[in-house]
MARFI-124034 format. One line per 5 residues: their letters; for each residue x negated, y negated, z negated of N, C-alpha, C. Coordinates in nm, 4 decimals. Atoms other than C-alpha are relative to their C-alpha. Example, Ala and Ser with C-alpha at 12.3 -4.5 7.8 and 13.67 -1.06 7.14 Angstrom:
<pts>
as> -0.0890:0.1190:0.0000:-1.2300:0.4500:-0.7800:-0.0900:-0.1200:0.0000 | 0.0820:0.1190:0.0060:-1.3670:0.1060:-0.7140:0.0770:-0.1090:-0.0730 $
</pts>
This chain:
<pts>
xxxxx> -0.0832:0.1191:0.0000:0.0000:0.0000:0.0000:-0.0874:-0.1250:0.0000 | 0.0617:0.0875:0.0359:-0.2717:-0.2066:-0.0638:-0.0734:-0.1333:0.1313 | 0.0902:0.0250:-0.1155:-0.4691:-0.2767:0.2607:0.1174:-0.0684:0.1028 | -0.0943:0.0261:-0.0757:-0.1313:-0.3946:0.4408:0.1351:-0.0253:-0.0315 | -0.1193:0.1008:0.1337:0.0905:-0.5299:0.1419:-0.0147:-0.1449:0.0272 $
xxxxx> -0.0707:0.1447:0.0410:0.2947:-0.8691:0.1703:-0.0511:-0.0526:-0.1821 | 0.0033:0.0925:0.1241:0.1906:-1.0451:-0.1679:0.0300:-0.0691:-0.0690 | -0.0463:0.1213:0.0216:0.3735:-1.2751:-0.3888:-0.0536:-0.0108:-0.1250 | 0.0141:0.1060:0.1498:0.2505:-1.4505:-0.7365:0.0400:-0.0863:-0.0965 | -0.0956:0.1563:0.1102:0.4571:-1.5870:-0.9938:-0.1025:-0.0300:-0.1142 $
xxxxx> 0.1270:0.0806:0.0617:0.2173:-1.8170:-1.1595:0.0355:-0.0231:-0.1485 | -0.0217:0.0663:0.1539:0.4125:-1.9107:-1.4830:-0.0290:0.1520:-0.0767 | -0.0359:-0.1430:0.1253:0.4728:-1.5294:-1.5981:-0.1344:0.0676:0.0600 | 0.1354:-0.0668:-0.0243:0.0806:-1.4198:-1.4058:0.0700:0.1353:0.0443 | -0.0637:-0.1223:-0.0312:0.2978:-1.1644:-1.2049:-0.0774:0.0510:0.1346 $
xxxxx> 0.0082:-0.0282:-0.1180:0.1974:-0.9941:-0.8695:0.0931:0.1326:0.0310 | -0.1130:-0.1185:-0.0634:0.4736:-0.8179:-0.6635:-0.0572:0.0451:0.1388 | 0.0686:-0.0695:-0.1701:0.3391:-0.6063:-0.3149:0.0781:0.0812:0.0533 | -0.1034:0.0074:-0.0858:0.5782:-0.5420:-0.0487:-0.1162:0.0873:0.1119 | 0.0731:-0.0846:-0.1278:0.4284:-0.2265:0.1758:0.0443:-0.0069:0.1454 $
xxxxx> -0.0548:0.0288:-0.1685:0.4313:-0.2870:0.5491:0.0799:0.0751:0.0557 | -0.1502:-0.0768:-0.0387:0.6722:0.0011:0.5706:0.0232:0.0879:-0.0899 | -0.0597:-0.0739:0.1024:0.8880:0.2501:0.3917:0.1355:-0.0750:-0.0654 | -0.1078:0.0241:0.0542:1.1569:0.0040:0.3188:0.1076:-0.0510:0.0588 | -0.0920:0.0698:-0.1499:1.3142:-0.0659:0.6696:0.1696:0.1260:-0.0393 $
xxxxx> -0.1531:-0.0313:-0.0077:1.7196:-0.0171:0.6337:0.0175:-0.0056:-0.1616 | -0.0414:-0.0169:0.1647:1.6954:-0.0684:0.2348:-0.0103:-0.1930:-0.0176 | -0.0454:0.1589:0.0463:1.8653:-0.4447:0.0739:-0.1357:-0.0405:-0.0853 | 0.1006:0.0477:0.0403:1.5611:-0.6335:-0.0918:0.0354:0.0879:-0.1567 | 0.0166:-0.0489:0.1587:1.6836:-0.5227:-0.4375:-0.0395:0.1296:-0.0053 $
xxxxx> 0.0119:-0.0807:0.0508:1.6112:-0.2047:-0.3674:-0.1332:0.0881:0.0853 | 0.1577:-0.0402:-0.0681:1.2409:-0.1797:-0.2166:-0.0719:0.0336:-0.0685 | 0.1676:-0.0554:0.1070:0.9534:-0.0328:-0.3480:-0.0994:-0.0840:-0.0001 | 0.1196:0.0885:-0.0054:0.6937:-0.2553:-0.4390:-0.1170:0.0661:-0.1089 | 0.0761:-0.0189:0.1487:0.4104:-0.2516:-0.6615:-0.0193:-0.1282:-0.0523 $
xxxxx> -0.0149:0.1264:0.1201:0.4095:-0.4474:-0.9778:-0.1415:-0.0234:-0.0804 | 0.1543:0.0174:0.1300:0.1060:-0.5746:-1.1859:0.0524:-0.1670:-0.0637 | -0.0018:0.1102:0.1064:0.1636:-0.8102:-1.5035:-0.1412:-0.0199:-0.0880 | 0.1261:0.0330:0.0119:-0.1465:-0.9526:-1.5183:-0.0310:-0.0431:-0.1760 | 0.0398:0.0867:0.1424:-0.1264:-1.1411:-1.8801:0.0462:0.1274:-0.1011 $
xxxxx> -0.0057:-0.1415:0.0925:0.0151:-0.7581:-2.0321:-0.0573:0.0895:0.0187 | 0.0766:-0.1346:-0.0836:-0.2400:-0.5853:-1.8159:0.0781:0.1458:-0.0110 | -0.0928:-0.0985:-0.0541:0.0177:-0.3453:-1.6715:0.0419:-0.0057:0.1337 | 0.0275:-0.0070:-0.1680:0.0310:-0.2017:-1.3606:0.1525:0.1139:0.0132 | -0.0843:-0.0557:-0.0406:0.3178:-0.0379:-1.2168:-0.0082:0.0399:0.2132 $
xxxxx> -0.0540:-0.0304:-0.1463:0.2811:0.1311:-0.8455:0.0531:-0.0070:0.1110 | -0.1760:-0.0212:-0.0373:0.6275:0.2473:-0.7717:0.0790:-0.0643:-0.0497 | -0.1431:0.0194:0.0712:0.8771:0.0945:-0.8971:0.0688:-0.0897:0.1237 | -0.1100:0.0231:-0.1029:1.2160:-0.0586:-0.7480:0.0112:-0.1300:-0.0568 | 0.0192:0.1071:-0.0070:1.2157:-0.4094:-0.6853:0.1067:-0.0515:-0.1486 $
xxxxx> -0.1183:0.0121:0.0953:1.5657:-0.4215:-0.9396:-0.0508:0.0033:-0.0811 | 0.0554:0.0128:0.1863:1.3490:-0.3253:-1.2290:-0.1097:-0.0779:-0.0379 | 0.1046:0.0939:0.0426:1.1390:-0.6266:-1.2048:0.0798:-0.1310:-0.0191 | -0.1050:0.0925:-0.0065:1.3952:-0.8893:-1.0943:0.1184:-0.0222:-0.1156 | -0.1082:-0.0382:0.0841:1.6309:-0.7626:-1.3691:-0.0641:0.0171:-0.1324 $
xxxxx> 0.0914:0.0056:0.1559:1.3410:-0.8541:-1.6558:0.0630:-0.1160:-0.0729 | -0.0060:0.1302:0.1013:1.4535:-1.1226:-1.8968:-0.1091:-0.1150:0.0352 | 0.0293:0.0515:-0.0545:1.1646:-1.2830:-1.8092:-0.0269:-0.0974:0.1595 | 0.0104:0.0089:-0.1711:1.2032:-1.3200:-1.4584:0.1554:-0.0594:0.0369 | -0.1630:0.0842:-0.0212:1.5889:-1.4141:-1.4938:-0.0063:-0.1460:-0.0978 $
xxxxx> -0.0637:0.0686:0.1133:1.5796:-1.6406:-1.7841:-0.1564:-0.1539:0.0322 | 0.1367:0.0696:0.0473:1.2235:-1.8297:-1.6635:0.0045:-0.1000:0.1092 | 0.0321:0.1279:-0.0925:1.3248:-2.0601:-1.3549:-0.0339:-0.0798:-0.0265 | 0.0911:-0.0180:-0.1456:1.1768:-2.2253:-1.1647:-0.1316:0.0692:0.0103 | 0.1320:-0.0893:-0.0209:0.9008:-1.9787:-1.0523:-0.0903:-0.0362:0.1105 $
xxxxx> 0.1032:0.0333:-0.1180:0.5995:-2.0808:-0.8627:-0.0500:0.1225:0.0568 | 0.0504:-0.0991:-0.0678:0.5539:-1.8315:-0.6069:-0.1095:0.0226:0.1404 | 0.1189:0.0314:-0.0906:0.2480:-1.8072:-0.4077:-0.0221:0.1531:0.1075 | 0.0026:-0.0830:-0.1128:0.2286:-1.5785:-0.0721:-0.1422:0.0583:0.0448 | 0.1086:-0.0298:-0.0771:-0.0521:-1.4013:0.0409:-0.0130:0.1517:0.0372 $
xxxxx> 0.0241:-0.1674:-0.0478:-0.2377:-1.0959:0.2054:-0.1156:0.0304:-0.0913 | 0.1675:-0.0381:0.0629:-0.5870:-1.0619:0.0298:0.0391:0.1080:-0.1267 | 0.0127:-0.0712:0.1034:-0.6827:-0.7838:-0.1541:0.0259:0.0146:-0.1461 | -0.0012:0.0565:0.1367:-0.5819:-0.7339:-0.5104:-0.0471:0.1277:-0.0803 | 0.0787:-0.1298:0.0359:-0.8139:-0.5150:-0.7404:0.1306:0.0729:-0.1020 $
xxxxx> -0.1059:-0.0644:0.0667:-0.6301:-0.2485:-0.9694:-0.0266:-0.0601:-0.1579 | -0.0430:0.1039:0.1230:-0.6620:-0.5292:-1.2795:0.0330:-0.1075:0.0616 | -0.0858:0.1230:-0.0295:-0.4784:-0.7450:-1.0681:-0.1086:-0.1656:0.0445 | 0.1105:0.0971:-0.0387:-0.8134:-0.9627:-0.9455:0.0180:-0.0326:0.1566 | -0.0350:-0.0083:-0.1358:-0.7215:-1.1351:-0.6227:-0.0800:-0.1615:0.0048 $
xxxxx> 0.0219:0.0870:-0.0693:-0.8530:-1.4688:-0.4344:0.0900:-0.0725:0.0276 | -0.1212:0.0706:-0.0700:-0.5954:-1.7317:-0.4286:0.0185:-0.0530:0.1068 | -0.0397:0.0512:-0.0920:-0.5728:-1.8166:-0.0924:0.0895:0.0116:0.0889 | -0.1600:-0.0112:-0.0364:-0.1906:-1.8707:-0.0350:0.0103:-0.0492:0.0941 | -0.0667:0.0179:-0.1527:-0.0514:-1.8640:0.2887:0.1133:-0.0971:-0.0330 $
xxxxx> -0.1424:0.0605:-0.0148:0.2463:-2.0220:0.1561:0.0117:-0.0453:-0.1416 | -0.0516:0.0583:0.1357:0.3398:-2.1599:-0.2118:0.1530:-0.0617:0.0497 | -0.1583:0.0216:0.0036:0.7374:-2.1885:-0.2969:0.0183:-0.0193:-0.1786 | -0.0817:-0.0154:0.1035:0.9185:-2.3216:-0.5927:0.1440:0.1024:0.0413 | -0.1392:-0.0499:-0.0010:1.2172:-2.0849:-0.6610:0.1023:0.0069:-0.1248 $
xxxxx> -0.0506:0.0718:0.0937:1.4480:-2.2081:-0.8644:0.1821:0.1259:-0.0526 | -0.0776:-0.1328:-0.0013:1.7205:-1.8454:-0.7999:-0.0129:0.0953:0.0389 | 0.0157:-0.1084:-0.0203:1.6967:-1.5142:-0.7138:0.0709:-0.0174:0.1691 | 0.0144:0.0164:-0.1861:1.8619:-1.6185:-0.3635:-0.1281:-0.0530:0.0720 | 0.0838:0.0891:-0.0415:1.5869:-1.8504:-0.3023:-0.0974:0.1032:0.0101 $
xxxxx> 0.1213:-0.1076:0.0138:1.3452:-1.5529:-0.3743:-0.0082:0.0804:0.1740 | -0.0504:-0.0868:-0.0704:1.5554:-1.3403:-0.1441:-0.0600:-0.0968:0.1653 | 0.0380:0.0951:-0.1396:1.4962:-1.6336:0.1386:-0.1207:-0.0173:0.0206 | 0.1576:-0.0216:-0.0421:1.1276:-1.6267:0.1224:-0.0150:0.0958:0.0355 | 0.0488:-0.0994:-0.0250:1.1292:-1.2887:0.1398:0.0369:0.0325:0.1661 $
xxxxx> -0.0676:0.0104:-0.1478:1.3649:-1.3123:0.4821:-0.0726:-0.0994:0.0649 | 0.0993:0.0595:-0.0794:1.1510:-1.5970:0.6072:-0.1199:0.0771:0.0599 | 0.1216:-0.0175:-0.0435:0.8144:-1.4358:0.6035:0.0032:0.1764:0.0254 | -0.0383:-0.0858:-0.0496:1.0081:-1.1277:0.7695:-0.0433:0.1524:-0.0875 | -0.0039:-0.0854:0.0687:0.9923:-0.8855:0.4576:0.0380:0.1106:0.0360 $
</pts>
């Protein structure tokens, strides 16, 4: 997943979500496989389904989220190179959903 993962960065909560270049064609965003790493609880999560990240207390209760786009490598403690293709405030979980449909998720 790594070498050809979409990237996003929520900066307030030190999150990284990775969106594999395939495996999730004909499935609604909530219910993609990504991999998760919470950088500030050093925890790494794989697999998991996009719903059980989106559906954290933190992540509902913490708008606006600065979300930063990229491709670059990210090590398995979550060590990456910020150089964002894109930076977004998102201020709802639609708004999320619309970056993710912009940059053809």
């Amino acid at each position: 997943m790594e070498t050809k993962s979409k990237k996003f960065y929520f900066q307030e909560m030190d999150w990284i979500i990775s969106f594999p270049s395939d495996g999730n064609e004909g499935r609604k965003y909530l219910f993609y496989s990504v991999q998760f790493i919470d950088r500030r609880n050093e925890q790494s999560k794989p697999h998991t389904i996009l719903a059980d990240v989106v559906d954290n207390p933190m992540f509902e209760n913490g708008y606006p989220h600065t979300v930063g786009f990229f491709r670059n490598p990210v090590d398995d403690k979550g060590n990456f190179e910020a150089n964002f293709l894109e930076l977004r405030i998102i201020r709802c979980i639609e708004e999320f959903w619309k970056f993710l449909n912009d940059l053809n998720i």
